[in-house]
C-alpha positions as CSV (number, residue, x, y, z in Angstrom):
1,X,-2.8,2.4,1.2
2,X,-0.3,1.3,3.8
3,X,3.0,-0.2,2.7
4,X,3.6,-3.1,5.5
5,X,6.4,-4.9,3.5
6,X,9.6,-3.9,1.5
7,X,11.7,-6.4,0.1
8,X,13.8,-7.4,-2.6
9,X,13.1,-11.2,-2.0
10,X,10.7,-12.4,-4.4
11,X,9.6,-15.4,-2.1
12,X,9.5,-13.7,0.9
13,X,7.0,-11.0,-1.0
14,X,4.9,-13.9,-2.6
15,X,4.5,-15.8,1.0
16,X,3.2,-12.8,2.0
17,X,0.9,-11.9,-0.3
18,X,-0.5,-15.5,0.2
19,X,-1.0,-15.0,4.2
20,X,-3.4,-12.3,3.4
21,X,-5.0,-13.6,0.7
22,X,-6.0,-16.6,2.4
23,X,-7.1,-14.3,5.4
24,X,-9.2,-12.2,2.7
25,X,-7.1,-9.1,2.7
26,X,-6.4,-7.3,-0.6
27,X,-2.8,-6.3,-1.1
28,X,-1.0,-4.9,-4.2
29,X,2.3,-5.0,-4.8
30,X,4.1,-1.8,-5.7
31,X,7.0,-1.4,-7.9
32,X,7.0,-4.9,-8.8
33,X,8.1,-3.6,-12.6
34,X,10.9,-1.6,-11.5
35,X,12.8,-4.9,-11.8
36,X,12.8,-4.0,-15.8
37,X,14.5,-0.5,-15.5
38,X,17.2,-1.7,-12.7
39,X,18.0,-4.7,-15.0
40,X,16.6,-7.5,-12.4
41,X,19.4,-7.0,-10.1
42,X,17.1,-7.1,-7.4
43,X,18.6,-4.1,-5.7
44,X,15.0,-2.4,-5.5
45,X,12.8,-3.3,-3.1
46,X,9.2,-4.0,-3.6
47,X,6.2,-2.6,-1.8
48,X,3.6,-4.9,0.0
49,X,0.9,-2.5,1.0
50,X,-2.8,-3.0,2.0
51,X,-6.0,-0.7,2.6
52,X,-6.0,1.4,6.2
53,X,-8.8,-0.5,7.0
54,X,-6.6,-3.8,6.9
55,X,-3.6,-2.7,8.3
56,X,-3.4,-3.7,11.6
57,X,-5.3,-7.1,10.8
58,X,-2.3,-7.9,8.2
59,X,0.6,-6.5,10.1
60,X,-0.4,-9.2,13.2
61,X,-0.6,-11.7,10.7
62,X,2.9,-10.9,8.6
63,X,4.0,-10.6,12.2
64,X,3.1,-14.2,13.2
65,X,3.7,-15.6,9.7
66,X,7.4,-14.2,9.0
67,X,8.5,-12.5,12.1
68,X,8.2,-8.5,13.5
69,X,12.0,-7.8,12.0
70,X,10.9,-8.0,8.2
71,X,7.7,-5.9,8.7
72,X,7.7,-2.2,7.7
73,X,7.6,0.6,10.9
74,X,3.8,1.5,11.1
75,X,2.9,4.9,11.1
C-alpha cells in the first residue's frame, strides 16, 4: 500500500476517495478512527493510500482532480 493523501479535511479525503472509486481504484483510508483518541480535533491527519499497482494511475488523477500541492511525495 502506498499513502498518496494526508489530510485532516474530511471533504477533501472523501472527494478523493470518490475520484478513484469512480475510476475503479480501491483505496483505504488509514487512521480514520484516530479522530476518537485525539478527541475530533482534527489535528491528525488521515491516510489515503492505494495498492502499488494503482499508484501512479491515482496520483495523475488526485493530481488533475485536486491539484499536485495536496498530493503526498511519491517514493
Amino acid at each position: 500500500m502506498r499513502v498518496v493523501l494526508k489530510t485532516n479535511d474530511p471533504v477533501l479525503l472523501n472527494f478523493a476517495e470518490v475520484l478513484l472509486k469512480d475510476a475503479g481504484i480501491a483505496a483505504t483510508v488509514l487512521d480514520g478512527a484516530m479522530s476518537v483518541l485525539e478527541g475530533s480535533v482534527g489535528v491528525l491527519p488521515r491516510r489515503l493510500v492505494v495498492g502499488e499497482a494503482d499508484e501512479a494511475e491515482a496520483r495523475s488523477l488526485l493530481g488533475a482532480g485536486l491539484g499536485t500541492a495536496v498530493l503526498e511525495p511519491g517514493v
